[in-house]
C-alpha positions as CSV (number, residue, x, y, z in Angstrom):
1,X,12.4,-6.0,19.8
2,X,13.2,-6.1,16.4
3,X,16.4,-3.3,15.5
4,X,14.6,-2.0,12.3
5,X,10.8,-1.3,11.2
6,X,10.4,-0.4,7.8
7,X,6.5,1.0,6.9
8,X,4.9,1.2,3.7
9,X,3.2,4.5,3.2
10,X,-0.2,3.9,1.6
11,X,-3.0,2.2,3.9
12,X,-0.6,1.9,6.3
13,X,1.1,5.3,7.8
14,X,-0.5,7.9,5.6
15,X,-4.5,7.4,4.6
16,X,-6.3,9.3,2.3
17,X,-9.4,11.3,3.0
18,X,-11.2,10.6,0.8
19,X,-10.4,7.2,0.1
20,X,-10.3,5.2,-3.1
21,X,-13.5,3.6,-2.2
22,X,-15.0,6.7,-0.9
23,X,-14.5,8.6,-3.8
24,X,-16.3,5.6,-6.4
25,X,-19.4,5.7,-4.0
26,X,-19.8,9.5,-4.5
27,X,-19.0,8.6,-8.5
28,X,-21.7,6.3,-8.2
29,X,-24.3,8.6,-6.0
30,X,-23.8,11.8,-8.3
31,X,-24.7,10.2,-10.9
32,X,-27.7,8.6,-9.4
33,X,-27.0,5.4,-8.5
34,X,-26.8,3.2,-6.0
35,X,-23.7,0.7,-5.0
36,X,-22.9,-1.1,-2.2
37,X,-20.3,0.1,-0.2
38,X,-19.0,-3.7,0.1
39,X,-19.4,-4.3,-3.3
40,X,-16.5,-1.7,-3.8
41,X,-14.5,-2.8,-1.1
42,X,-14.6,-5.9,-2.9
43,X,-13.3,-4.6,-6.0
44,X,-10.8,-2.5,-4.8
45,X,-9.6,-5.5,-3.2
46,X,-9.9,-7.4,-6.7
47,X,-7.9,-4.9,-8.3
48,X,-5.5,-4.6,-5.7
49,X,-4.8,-8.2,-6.4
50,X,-4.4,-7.6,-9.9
51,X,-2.2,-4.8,-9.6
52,X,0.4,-6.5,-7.8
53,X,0.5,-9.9,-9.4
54,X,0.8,-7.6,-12.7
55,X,4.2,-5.4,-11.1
56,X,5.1,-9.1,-10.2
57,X,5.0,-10.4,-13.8
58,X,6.8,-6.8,-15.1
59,X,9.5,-7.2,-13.0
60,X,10.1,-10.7,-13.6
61,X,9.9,-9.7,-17.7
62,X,11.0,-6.5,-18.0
63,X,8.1,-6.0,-20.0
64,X,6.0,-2.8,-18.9
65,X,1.9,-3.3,-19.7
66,X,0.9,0.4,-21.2
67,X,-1.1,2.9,-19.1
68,X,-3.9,2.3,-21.6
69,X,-4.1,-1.5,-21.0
70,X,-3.3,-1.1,-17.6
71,X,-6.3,1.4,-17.3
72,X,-8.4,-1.2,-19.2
73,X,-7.7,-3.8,-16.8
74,X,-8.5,-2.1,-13.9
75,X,-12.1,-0.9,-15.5
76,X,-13.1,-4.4,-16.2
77,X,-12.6,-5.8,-12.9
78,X,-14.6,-2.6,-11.4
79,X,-17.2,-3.7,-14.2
80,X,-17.4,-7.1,-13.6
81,X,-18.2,-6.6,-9.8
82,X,-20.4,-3.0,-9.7
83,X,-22.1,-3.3,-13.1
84,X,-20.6,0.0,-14.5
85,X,-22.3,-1.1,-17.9
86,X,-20.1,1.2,-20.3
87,X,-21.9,4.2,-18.6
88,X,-19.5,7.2,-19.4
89,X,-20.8,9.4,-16.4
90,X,-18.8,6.8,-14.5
91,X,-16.4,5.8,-16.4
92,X,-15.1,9.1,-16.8
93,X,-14.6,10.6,-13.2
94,X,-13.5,6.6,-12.0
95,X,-11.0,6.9,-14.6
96,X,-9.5,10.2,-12.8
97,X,-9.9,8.5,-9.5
98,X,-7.8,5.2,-10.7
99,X,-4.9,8.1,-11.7
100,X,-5.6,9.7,-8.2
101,X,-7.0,12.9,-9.6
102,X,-9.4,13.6,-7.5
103,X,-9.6,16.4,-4.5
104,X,-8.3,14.5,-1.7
105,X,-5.8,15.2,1.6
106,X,-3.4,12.8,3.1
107,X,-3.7,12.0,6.8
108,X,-1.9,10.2,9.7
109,X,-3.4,7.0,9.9
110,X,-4.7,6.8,13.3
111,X,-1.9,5.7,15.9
112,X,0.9,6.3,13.8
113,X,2.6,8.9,15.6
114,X,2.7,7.2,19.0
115,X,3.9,4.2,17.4
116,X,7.3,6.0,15.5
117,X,7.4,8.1,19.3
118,X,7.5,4.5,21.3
119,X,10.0,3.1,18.5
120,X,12.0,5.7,18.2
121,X,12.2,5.9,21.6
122,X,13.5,2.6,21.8
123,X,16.2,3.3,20.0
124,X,15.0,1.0,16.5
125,X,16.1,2.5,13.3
126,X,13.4,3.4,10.7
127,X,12.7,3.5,6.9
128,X,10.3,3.6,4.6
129,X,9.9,1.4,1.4
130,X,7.0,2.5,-0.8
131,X,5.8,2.1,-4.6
132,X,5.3,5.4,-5.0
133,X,6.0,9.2,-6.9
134,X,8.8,11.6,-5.7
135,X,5.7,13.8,-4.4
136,X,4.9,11.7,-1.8
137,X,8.0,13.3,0.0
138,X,6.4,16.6,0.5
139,X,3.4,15.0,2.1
140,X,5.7,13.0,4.1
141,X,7.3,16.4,5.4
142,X,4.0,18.3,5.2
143,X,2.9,15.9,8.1
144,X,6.1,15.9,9.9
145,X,7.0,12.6,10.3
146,X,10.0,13.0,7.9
147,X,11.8,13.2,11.6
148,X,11.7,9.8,12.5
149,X,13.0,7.9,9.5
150,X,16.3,6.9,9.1
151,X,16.0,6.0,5.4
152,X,12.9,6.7,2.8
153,X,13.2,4.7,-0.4
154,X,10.7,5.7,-3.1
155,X,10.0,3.5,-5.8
156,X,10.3,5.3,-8.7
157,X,13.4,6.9,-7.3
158,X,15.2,3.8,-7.1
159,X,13.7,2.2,-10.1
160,X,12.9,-0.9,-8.2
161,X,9.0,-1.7,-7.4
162,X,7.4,-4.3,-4.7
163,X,6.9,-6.9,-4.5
164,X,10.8,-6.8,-5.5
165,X,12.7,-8.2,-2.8
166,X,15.7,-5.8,-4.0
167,X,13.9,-2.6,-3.3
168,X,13.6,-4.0,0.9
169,X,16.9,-4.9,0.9
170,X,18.5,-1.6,-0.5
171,X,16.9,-0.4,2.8
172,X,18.5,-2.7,4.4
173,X,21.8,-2.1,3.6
174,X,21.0,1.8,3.7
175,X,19.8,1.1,7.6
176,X,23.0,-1.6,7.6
177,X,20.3,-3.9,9.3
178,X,20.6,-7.8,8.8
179,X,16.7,-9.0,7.3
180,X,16.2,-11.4,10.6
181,X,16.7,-8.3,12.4
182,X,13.7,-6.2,10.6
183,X,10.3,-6.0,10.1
184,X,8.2,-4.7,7.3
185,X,4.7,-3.2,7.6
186,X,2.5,-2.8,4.9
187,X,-1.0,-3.5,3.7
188,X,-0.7,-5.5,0.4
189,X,-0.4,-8.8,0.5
190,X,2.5,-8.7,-1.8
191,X,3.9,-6.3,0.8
192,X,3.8,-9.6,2.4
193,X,5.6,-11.8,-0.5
194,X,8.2,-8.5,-0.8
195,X,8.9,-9.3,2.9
196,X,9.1,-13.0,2.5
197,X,11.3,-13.1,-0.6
198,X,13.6,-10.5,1.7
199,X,14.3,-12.6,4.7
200,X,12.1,-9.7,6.9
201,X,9.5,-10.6,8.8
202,X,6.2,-9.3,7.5
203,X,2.9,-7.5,9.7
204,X,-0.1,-7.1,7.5
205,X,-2.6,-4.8,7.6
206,X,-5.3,-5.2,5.4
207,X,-7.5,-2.3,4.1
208,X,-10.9,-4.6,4.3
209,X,-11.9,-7.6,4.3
210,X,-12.2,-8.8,1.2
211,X,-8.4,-8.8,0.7
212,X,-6.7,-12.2,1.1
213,X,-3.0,-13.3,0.3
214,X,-3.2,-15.3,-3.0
215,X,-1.2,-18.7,-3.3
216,X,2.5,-19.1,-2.9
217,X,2.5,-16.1,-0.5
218,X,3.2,-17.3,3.1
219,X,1.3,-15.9,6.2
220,X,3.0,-12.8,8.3
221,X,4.0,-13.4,11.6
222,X,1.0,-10.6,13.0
223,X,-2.2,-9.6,10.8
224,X,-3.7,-6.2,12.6
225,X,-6.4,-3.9,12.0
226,X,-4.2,-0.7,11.9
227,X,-0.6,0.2,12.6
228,X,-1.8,1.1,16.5
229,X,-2.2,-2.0,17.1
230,X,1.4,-3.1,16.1
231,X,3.1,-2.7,19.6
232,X,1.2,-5.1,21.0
233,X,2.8,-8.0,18.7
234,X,5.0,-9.6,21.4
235,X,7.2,-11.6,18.9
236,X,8.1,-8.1,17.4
């Protein structure tokens, strides 16, 4: 067993209820229309992509893209794939959504607690390495799994974003855990790249099935449908 699991937050320990996805099909039934539910899964997946091949490019620059454009980008590739077609009854409440201001609850993702019981048990050390807000931590406590964790690196705490090897590593040193002795767990596929570029070994979990890890990023050693499933990875 591996001495150190770090865990994105996101998709992976903490899901929200309702999702992303959930909340653009209600967008999309309130106002009277119909979508396919795969049809956003697909997007989401699209802009997923984009996002982090854009965080990639800003911290290889320096250059940050503005909310506005940013915001822009993200509406197109919705467009382009649910045929949005400028309507404003849409547009409007997706654009909330996109800034996560919606009503929405965070939840345990289902087997997370048995998994930080069996590795805490073992005796692993723990952290956390999210792109994310300082908030987050009160949801993190809220749920009570601030227990378990050795370390919790926030994103925008730090000032270093994934898929920036650095922000893994400052873990690392934190947890004063060599990379070929950790593991990172997230659902992104440049959570996968971030674990690559960091020496760690990498389990992905990806939120549907229209995400795939772009060129130039290397397979994980364990693909799973959800974090229960990640004691049963013997090479972990």
């Amino acid at each position: 067993m591996k001495k150190a699991y770090l865990f994105d937050l996101d998709n992976t320990l903490l899901i929200k209820r309702p999702t992303l996805c959930e909340r653009i099909e209600e967008i999309f039934h309130d106002c009277g229309r119909v979508v396919k539910m795969d049809d956003v899964n697909r997007a989401y997946a699209m802009t997923e992509s984009w996002q982090g091949a854009q965080i990639e490019k800003e911290n290889r620059t320096g250059v940050r893209m503005s909310d506005e454009e940013y915001l822009s980008n993200l509406l197109t590739i919705y467009d382009s794939v649910l045929n949005i077609q400028g309507d404003q009854r849409i547009i409007e409440p997706l654009t909330e959504a996109l800034y996560g201001n919606y009503d929405k609850e965070y939840c345990l993702a289902d087997g997370a607690i048995e998994v930080l019981v069996k590795l805490k048990k073992a005796g692993v050390k723990l952290g956390i390495v999210s792109n994310n807000h300082p908030r987050i931590r009160s949801v993190i406590e809220a749920l009570t799994i601030d227990r378990f964790f050795d370390t919790v690196i926030i994103s925008e705490e730090v000032g270093l974003f994934k898929p920036d090897p650095k922000i893994i590593e400052l873990a690392l040193k934190k947890l004063e855990i060599d990379p070929s002795d950790a593991v990172y767990v997230g659902d992104h596929p440049f959570d996968v790249k971030c674990a690559n570029d960091a020496g760690v070994d990498a389990v992905w979990i990806p939120p549907n099935r229209f995400f795939v890890l772009p060129d130039g990023i290397f397979a994980p050693c364990a693909t799973i449908a959800n974090i229960g499933e990640l004691m049963g990875i013997a090479v972990l």
